[in-house]
Backbone as CSV, one residue per row, in Angstrom:
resi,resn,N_x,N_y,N_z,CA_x,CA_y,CA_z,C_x,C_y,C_z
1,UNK,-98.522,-15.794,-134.671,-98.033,-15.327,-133.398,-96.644,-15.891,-133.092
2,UNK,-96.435,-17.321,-133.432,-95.325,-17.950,-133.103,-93.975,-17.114,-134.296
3,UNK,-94.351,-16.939,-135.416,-93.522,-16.338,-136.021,-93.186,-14.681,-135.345
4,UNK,-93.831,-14.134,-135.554,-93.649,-12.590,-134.885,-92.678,-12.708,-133.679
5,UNK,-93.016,-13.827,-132.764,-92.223,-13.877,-131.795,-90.765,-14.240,-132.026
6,UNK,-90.937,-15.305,-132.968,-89.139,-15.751,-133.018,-88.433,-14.379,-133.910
7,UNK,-89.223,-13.886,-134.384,-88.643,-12.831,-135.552,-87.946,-11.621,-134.616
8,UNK,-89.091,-11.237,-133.640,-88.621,-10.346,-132.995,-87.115,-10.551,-131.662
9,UNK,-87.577,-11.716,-131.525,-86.158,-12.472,-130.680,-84.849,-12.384,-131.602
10,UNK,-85.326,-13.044,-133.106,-84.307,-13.311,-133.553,-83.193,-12.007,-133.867
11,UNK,-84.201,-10.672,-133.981,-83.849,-9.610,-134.293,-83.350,-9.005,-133.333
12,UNK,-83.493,-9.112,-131.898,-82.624,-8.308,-130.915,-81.423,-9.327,-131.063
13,UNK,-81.343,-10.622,-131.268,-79.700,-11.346,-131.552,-79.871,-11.515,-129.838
14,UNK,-80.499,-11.741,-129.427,-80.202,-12.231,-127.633,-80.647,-13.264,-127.559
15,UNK,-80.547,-14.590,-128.247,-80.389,-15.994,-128.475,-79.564,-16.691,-128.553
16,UNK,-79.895,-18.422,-127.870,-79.052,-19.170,-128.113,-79.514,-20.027,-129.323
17,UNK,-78.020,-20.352,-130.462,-78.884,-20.827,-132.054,-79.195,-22.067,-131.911
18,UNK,-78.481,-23.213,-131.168,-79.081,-24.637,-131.154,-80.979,-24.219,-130.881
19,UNK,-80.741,-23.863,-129.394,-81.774,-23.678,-128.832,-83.154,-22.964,-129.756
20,UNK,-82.531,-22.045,-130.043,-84.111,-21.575,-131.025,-84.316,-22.215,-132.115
21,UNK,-82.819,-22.931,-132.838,-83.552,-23.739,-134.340,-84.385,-24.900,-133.443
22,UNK,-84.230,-25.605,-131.993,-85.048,-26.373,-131.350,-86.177,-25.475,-131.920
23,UNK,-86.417,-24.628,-131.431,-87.611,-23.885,-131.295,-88.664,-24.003,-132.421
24,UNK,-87.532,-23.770,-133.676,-88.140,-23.313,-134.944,-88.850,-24.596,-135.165
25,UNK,-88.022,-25.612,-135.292,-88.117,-26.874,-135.868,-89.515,-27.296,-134.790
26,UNK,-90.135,-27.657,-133.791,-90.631,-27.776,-133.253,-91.916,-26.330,-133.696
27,UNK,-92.296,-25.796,-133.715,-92.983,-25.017,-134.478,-93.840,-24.937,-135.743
28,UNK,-92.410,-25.523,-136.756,-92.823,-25.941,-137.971,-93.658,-27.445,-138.318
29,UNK,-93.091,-28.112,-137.094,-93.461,-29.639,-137.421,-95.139,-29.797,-135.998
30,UNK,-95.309,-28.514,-135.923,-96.304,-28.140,-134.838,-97.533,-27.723,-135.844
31,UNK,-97.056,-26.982,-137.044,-97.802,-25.763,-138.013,-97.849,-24.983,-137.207
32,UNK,-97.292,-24.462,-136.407,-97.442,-22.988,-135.946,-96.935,-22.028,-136.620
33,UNK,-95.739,-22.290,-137.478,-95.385,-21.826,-138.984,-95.655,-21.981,-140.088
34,UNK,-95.280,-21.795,-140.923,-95.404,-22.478,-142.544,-93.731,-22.049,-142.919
35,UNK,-93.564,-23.302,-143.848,-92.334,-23.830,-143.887,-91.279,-22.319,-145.043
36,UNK,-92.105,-21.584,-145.272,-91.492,-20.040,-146.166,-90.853,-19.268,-144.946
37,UNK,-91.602,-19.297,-143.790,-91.268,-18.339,-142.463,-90.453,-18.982,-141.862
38,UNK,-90.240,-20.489,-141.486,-89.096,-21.125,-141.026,-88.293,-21.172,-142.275
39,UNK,-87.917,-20.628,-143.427,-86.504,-20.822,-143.971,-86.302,-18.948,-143.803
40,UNK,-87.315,-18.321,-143.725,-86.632,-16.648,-143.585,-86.182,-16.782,-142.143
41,UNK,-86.776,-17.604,-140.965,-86.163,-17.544,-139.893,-84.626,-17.608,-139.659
42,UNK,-84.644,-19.234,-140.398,-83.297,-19.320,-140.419,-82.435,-19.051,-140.892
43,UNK,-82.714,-17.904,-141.972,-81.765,-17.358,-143.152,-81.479,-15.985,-142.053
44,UNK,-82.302,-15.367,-141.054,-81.882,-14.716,-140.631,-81.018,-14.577,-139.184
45,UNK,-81.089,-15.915,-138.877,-79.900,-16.673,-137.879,-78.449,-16.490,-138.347
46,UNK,-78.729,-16.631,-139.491,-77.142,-16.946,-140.380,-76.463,-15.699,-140.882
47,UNK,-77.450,-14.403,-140.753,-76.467,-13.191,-140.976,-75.541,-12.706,-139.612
């Protein structure tokens, strides 16, 4: 659930990036991710 959500945020681009890698990082170190979905997250911050 936590992924779907940042994915779909990340995909309208109506974010702030400190703020959501907070997000991510806090997520991952939560397991609300797995650490494959936090590096596609952030690979897709960076396009």
């Amino acid at each position: 659930m936590a992924y779907n959500l940042m994915k779909r945020i990340i995909e309208r681009g109506d974010y702030d990036k400190a703020a959501t890698m907070d997000k991510l990082d806090a997520f991952l170190a939560a397991d609300r991710i797995t650490s494959e979905q936090y590096k596609e997250l952030v690979e897709m911050m960076g396009k």
